[in-house]
C-alpha positions as CSV (number, residue, x, y, z in Angstrom):
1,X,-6.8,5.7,19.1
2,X,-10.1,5.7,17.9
3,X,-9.8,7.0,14.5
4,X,-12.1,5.1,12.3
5,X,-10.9,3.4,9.6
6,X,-11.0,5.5,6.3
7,X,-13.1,5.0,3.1
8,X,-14.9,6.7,0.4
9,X,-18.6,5.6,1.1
10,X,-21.3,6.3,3.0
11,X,-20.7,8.1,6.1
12,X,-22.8,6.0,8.0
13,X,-21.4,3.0,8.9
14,X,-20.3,1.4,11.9
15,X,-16.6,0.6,12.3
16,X,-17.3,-3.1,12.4
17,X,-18.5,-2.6,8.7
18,X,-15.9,-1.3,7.7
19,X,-13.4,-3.6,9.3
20,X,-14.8,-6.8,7.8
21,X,-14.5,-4.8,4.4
22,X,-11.1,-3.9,5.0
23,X,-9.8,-7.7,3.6
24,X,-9.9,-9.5,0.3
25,X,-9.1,-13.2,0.0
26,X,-6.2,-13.9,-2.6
27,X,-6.3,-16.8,-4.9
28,X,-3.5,-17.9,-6.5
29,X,-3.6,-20.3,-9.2
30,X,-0.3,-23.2,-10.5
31,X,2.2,-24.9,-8.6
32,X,2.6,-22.5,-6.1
33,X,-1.2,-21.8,-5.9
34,X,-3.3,-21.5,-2.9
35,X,-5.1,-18.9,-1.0
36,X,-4.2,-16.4,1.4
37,X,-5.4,-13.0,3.4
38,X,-5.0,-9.2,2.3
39,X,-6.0,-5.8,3.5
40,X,-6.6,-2.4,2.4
41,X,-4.0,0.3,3.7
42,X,-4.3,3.9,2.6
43,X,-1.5,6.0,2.6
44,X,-3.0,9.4,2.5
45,X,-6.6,9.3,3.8
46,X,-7.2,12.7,2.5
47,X,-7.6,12.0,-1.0
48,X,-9.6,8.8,-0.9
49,X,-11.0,9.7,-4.5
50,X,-8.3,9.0,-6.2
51,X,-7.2,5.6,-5.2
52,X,-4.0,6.4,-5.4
53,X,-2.5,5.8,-2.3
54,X,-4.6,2.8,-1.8
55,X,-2.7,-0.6,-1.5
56,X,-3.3,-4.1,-0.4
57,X,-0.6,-5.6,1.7
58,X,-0.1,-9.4,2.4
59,X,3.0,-11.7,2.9
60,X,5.6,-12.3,0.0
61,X,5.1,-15.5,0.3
62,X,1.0,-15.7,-0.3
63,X,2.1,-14.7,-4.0
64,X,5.6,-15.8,-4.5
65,X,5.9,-18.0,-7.6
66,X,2.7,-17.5,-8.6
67,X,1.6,-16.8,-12.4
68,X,-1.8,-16.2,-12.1
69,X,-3.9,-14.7,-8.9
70,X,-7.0,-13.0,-8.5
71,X,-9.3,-11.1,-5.5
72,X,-13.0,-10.1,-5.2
73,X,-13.7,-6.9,-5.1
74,X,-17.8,-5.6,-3.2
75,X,-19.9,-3.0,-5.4
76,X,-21.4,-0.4,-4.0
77,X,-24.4,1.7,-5.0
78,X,-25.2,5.4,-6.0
79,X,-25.7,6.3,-1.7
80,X,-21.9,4.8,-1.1
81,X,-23.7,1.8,0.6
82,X,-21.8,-2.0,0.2
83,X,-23.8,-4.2,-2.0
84,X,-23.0,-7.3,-0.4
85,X,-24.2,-9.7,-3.0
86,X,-22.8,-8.0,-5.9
87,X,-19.0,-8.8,-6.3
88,X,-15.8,-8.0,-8.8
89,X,-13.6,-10.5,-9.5
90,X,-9.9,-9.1,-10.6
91,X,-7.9,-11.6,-12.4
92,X,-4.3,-10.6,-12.9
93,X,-1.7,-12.5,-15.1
94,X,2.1,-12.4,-14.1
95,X,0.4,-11.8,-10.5
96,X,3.5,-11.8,-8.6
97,X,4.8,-9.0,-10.9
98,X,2.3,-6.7,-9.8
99,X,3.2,-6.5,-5.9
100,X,6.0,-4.3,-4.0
101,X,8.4,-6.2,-1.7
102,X,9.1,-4.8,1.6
103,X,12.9,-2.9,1.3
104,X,14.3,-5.7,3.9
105,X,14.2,-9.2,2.3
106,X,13.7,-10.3,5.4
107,X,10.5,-8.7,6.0
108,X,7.6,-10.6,4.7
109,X,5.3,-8.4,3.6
110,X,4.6,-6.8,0.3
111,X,2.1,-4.4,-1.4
112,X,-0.2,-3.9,-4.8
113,X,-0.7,-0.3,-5.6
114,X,-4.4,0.3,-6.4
115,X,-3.4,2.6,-9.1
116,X,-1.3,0.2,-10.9
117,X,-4.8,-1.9,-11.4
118,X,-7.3,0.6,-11.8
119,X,-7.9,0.5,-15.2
120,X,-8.9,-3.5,-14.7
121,X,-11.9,-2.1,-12.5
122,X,-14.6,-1.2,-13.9
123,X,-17.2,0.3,-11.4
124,X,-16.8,1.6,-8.1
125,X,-16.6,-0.9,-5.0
126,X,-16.6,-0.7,-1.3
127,X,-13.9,-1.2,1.4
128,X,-12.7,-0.2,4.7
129,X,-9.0,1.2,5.1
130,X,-6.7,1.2,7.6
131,X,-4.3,4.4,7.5
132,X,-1.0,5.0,9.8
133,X,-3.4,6.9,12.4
134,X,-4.0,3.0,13.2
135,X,-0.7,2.2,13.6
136,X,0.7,2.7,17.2
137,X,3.5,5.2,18.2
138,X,6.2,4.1,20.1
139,X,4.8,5.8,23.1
140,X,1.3,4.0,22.0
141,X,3.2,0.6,22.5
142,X,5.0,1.2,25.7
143,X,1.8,2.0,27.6
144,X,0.0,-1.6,26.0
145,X,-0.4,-4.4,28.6
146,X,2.1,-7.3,28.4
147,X,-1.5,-8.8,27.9
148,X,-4.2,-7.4,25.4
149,X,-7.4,-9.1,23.7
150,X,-6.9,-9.5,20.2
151,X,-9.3,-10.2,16.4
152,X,-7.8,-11.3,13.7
153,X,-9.6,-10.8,10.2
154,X,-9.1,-12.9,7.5
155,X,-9.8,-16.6,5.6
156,X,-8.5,-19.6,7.7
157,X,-8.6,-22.7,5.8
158,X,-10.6,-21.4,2.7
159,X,-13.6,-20.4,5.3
160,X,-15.1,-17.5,4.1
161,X,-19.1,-16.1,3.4
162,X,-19.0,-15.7,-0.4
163,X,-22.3,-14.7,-0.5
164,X,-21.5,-12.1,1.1
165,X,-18.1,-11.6,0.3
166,X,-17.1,-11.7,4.1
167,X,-13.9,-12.7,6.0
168,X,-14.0,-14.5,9.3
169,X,-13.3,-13.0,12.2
170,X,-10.8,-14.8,15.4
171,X,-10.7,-13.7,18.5
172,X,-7.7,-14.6,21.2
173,X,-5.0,-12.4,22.8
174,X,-1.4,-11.6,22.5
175,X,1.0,-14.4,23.5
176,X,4.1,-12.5,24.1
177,X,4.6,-8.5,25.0
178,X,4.1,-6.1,21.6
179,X,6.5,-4.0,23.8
180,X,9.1,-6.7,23.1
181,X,10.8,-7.8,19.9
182,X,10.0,-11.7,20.0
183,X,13.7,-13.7,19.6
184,X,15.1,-10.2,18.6
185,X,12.6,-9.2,15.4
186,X,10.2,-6.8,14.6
187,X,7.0,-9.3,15.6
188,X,5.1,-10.9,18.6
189,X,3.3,-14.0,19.5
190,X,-1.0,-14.2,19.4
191,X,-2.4,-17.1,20.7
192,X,-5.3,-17.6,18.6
193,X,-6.4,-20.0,15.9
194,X,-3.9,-20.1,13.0
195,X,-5.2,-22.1,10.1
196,X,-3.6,-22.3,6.5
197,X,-5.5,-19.1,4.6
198,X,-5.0,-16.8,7.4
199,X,-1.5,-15.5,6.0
200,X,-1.8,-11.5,5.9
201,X,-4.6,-11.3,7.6
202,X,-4.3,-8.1,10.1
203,X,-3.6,-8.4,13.7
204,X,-6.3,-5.6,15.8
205,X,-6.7,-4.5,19.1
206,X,-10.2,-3.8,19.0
207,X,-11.8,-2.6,22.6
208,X,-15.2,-1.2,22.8
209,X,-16.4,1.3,25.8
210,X,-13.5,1.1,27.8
211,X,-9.5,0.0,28.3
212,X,-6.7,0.1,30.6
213,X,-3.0,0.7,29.7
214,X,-0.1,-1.4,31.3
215,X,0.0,1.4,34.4
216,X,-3.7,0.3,35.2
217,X,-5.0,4.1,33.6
218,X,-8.5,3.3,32.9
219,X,-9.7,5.0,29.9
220,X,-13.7,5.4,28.5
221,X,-13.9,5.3,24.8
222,X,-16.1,4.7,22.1
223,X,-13.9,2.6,20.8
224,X,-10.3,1.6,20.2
225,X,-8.5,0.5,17.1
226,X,-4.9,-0.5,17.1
227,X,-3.4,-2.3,13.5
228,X,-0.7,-4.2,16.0
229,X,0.3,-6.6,13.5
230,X,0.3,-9.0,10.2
231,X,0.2,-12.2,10.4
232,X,2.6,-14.5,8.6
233,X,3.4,-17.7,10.0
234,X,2.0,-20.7,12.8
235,X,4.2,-23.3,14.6
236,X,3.1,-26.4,13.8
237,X,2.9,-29.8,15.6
238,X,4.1,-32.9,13.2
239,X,3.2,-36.3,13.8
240,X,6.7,-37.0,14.4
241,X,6.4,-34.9,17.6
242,X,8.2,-31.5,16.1
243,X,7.4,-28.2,16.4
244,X,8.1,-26.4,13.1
245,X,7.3,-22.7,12.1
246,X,5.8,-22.6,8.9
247,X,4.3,-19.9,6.4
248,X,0.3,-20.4,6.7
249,X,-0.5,-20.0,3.3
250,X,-3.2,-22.8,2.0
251,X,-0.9,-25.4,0.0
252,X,-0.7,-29.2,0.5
253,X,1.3,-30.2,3.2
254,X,2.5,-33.9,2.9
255,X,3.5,-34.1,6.7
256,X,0.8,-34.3,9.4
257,X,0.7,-31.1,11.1
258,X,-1.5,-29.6,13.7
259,X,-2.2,-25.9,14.5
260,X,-1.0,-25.4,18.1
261,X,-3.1,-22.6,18.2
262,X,0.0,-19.7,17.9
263,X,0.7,-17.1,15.6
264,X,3.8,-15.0,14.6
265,X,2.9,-11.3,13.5
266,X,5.1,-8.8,11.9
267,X,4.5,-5.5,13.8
268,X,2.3,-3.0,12.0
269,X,4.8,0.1,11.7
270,X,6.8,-2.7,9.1
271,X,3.8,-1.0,6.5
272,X,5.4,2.7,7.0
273,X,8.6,1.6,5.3
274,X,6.7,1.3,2.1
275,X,6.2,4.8,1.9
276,X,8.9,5.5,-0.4
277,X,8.4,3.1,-3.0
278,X,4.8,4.4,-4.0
279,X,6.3,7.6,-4.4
């Protein structure tokens, strides 16, 4: 897989670019309020004029309950090219009304069609998409190593360059097989930094120059992108000496909890089901 990641700007830019414009941070406003992680996914990469099969995708819970939310948006110029200081900010009211819940309730994730906001965005802006040439076939995931390096892209803890309008980007490795369902569900373990901010944020295999698959193949690329996974949720280590699994939006907590450096991710091929309801 080394597909780069589709967009409607400038054809000249790396695929690093692109993938650290491929997120927005969410901030939701009220009782429920808080920030999370989203990404660009386009279903139809062919058409990238029209927006239309452009979403975001996050976790239900980053904007359930939530009355007000908003995003921030990068300009571009006349040549396509990202104009990193210049930035849009897109308010929505009702903001939980405006995403698409997965079709199993159980699934965390849900979507905001592009062209259901268009008309609130008034000039053109950059991004990086991922598209379901990212996503891996199930042949793709039974030759990945029980093992593989990991980056996750996103906002832990509020951390972001707003100057830039810029996510952070983590770095760690998967903590149990993506060949395997972890306790029975469509997800795996990363063991990386999990913070409160980071929910949505997605879950890439990113190797550079070179890889090897689980049968020791060794394989010279450019690169390698693989959209494994979403993140949704941490365990946590309370004070009390528990380990709870909790959603990792940013809210107050009023237990003492520490990050014990694990992640649960909902595999990537969960964003296909959504096909249907943009139809």
């Amino acid at each position: 897989m080394a597909k780069e990641l589709s967009n409607k700007n400038s054809n000249d830019i790396s695929v690093t670019d692109l993938i650290t414009s491929a997120t927005v941070r969410i901030e939701t406003f009220g009782k429920n309020g808080g920030t999370g992680t989203g990404f660009f996914f386009d279903f139809d990469p062919q058409t990238p004029e029209t927006l239309d099969s452009l979403v975001i995708v996050t976790n239900c819970h980053v904007v359930d309950g939530v009355q007000n939310g908003q995003f921030t948006l990068t300009k571009k110029d006349q040549n396509g090219e990202q104009i990193n200081t210049e930035h849009l900010t897109i308010f929505l009211e009702d903001f939980q009304s405006h995403w698409i819940n997965h079709p199993d309730d159980e699934v965390d994730l849900c979507i905001l069609p592009i062209k259901s906001i268009k008309h609130l965005i008034k000039e053109d802006f950059f991004y990086g998409a991922f598209d379901s040439s990212h996503i891996p076939t199930k042949q793709e995931i039974e030759n990945l190593c029980a093992i593989e390096e990991i980056i996750m892209v996103g906002y832990p803890e509020n951390i972001w360059d707003d100057h830039n309008n810029k996510p952070i980007v983590r770095k760690g490795i998967t903590a149990t097989s993506p060949r395997l369902p972890y306790l029975g569900y469509d997800e795996f373990l990363i063991d990386a930094a999990c913070f409160p901010g980071s929910s949505g944020s997605p879950i890439i295999i990113y190797n550079i120059g070179q890889y090897m698959d689980r049968n020791e193949n060794h394989y010279f690329v450019k690169y390698r992108i693989i959209l494994l996974g979403i993140l949704y949720e941490g365990p946590q280590y309370t004070a009390e000496g528990e380990i709870e699994r909790v959603p990792i939006k940013k809210k107050k907590i009023v237990k003492t909890q520490l990050p014990i450096n694990l992640g649960a991710a909902i595999n990537g091929s969960k964003i296909l089901d959504f096909a249907e309801r943009l139809q």
